[in-house]
C-alpha positions as CSV (number, residue, x, y, z in Angstrom):
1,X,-65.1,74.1,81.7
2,X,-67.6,75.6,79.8
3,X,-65.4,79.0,80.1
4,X,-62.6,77.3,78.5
5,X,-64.6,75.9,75.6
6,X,-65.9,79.3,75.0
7,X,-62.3,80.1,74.9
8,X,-61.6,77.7,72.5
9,X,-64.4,78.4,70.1
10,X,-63.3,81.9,70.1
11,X,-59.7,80.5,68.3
12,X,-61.7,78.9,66.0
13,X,-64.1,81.8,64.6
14,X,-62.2,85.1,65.4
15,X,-59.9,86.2,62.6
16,X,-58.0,88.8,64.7
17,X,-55.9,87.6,67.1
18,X,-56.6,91.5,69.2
19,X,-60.2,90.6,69.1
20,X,-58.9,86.8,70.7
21,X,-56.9,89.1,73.3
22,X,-59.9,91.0,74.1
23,X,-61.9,88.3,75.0
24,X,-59.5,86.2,76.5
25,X,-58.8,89.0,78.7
26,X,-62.8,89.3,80.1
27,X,-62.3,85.8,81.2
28,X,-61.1,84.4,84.3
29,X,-57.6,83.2,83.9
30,X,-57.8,80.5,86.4
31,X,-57.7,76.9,84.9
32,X,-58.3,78.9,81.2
33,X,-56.2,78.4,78.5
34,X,-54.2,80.9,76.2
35,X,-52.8,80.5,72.9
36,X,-49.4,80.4,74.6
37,X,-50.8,77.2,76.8
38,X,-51.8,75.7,73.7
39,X,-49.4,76.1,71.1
40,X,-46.6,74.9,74.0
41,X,-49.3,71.8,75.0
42,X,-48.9,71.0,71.0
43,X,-44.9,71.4,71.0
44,X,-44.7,69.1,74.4
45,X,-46.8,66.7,72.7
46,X,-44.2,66.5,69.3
47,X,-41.5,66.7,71.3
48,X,-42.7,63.7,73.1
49,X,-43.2,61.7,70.1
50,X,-39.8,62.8,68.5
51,X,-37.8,62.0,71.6
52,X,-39.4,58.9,72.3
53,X,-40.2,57.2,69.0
54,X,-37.2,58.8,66.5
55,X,-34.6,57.7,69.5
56,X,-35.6,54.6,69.8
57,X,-35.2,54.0,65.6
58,X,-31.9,55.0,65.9
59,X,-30.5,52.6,68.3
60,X,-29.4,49.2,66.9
61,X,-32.4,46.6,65.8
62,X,-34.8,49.8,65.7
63,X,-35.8,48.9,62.3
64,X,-34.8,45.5,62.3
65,X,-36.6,44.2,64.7
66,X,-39.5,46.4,64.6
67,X,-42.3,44.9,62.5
68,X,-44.4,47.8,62.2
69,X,-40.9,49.5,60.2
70,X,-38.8,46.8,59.7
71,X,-37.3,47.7,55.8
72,X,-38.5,44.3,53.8
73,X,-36.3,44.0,50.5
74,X,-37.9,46.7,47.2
75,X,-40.5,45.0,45.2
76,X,-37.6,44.9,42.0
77,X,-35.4,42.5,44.8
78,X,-38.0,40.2,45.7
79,X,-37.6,38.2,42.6
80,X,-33.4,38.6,43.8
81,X,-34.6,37.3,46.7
82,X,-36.7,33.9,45.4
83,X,-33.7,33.2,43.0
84,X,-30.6,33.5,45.7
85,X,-32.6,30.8,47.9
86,X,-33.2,28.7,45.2
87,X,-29.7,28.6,44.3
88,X,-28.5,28.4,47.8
89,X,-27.7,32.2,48.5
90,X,-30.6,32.8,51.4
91,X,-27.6,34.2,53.8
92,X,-26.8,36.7,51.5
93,X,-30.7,37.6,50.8
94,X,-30.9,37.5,55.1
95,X,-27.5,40.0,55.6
96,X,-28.5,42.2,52.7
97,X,-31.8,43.0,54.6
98,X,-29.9,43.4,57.8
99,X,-27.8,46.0,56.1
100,X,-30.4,47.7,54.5
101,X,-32.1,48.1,58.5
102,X,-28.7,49.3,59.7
103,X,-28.0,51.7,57.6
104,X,-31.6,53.5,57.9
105,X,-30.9,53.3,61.7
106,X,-27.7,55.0,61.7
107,X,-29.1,57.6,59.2
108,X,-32.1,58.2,61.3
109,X,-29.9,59.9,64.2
110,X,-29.2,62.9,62.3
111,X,-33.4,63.8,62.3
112,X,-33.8,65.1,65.6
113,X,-31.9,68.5,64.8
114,X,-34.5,69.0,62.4
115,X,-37.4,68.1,64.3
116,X,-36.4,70.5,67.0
117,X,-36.8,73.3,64.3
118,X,-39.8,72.0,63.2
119,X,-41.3,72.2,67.0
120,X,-40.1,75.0,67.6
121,X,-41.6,76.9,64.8
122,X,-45.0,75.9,65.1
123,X,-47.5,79.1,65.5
124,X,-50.7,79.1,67.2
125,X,-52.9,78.6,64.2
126,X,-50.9,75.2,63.5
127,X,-51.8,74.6,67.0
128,X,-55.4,75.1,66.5
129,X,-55.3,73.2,63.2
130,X,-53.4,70.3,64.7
131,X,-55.6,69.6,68.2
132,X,-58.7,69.9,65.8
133,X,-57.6,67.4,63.2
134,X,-57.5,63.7,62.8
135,X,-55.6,61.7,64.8
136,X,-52.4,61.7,62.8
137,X,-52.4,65.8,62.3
138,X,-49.5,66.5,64.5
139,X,-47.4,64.1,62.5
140,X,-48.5,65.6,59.2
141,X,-47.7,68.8,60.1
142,X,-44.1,67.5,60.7
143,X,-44.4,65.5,57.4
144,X,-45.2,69.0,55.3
145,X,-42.6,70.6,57.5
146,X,-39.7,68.2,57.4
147,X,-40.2,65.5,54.5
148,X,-37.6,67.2,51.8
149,X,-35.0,68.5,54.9
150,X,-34.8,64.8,56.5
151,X,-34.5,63.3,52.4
152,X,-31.7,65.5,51.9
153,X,-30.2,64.4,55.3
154,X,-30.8,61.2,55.8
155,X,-30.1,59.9,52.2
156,X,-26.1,60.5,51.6
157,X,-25.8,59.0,55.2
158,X,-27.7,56.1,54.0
159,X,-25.5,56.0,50.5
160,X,-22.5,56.2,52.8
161,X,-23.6,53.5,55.3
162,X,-24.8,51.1,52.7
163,X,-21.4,51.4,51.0
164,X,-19.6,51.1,54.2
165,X,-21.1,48.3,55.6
166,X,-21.6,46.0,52.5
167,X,-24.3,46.5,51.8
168,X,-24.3,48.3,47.9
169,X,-21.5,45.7,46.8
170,X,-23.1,42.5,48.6
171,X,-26.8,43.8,46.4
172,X,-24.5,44.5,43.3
173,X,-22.7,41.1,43.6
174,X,-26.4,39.5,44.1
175,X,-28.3,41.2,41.3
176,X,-25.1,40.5,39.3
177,X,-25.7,36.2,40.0
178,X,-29.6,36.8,39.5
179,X,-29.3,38.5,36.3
180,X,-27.2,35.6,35.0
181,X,-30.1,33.2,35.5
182,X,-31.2,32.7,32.3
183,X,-34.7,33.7,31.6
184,X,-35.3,36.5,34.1
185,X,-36.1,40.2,33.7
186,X,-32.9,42.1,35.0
187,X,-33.4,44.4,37.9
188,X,-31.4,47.7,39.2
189,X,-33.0,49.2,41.9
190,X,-32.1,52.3,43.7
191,X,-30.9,51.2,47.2
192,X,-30.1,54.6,48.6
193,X,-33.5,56.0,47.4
194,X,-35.2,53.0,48.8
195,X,-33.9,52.7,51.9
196,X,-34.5,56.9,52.4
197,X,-37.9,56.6,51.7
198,X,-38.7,53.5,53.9
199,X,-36.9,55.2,56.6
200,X,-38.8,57.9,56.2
201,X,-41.7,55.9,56.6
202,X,-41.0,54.3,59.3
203,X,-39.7,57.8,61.2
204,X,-43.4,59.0,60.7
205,X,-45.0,55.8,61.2
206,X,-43.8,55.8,64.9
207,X,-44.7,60.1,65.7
208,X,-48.2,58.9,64.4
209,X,-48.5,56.2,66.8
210,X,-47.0,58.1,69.4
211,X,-49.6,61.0,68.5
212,X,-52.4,58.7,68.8
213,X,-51.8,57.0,72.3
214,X,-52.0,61.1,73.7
215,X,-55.0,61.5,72.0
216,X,-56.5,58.5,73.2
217,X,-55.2,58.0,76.5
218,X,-55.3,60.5,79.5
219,X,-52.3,58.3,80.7
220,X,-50.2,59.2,77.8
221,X,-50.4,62.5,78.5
222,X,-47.5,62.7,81.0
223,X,-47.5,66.7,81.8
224,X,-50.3,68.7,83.4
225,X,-50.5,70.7,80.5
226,X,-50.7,68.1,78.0
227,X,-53.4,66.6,79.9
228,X,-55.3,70.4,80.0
229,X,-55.0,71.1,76.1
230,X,-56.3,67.7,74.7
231,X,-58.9,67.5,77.2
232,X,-60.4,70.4,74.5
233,X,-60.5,67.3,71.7
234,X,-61.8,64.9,74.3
């Protein structure tokens, strides 16, 4: 064990990775770790949390009846919202918010293609970065990798679904009645922005706690060699 640390704190402190080799190479390879070992502990570990979390968001009710994501109507609509029930509109307030959910959970299918990338391009120095961080690093590093590619994606998929489904002309028709009643400010949000931006949340929200249960729990860690490289950050 103690070979392995030493191995370890040699990633941290040596700035070439020859000199890394060189060392690496003096120690006994059984049970030690490589770079190679670590940086493919780190892509099993996103992978995992990708697969498992991002999947599940994009099967029907994965936002809508998930609390910890489920897209609650923009702060400009919750005014929309208190005016249709007072009126006697709640089922349209309750249909919008379904619409809004289904649309981010059709949208959130075409992410995985650029997770993969994202994996798969991870070097060892993000690998030393990420097992040494907090426990959200991994799903940082796919924030700073991923955030403007999975906008650009996910958001005319979103403008298309909302539109198909309802949803743009059920909102338009209901800010249209709530700006009639007289004495309110008139609202005009941005639904497709919206709804991209708390999808995005919620894609991230899930990696992170996906991230954290490995980190925390050796039973999480489902492959031998998860189970070897975050035993380091144990």
């Amino acid at each position: 064990m103690k070979k392995i640390i030493l191995l370890f704190v040699a990633c941290m402190i040596l700035s070439s990775c020859a000199e890394l080799q060189s060392i690496a190479s003096q120690l006994p390879q059984s049970g030690a770790l490589s770079q190679a070992d670590i940086g493919n502990g780190l892509r099993q570990a996103l992978d995992k949390g990708v697969n498992q979390q991002v999947t599940k968001l994009s099967t029907r009710d994965g936002f809508f009846k998930n609390e910890a994501v489920k897209i609650l109507l923009p702060q400009e609509l919750q005014d929309v919202d208190s005016g249709l029930r007072k009126i006697g509109l709640g089922s349209v307030a309750d249909e919008g918010l379904k619409l809004l959910n289904r649309a981010a959970e059709e949208a959130t299918k075409e992410a995985l293609p650029i997770f993969v990338d994202a994996v798969k391009d991870i070097t060892f120095a993000d690998a030393k970065n990420i097992l040494l961080g907090n426990q959200r690093a991994a799903t940082s590093y796919l924030e700073s990798k991923t955030q403007q590619s999975l906008y650009d994606k996910l958001s005319p998929v979103i403008d298309k679904n909302l539109s198909e489904v309802g949803a743009t002309k059920l909102w338009s028709d209901a800010i249209t009645r709530y700006n009639s009643i007289p004495l309110l400010n008139d609202v005009n949000p941005d639904l497709r922005d919206y709804v991209t931006q708390k999808a995005l949340e919620g894609v991230f929200t899930m990696i992170a706690q996906e991230e954290i249960q490995i980190r925390e729990s050796v039973n999480a860690r489902t492959t031998d060699l998860l189970r070897r490289v975050f035993a380091l950050q144990d």
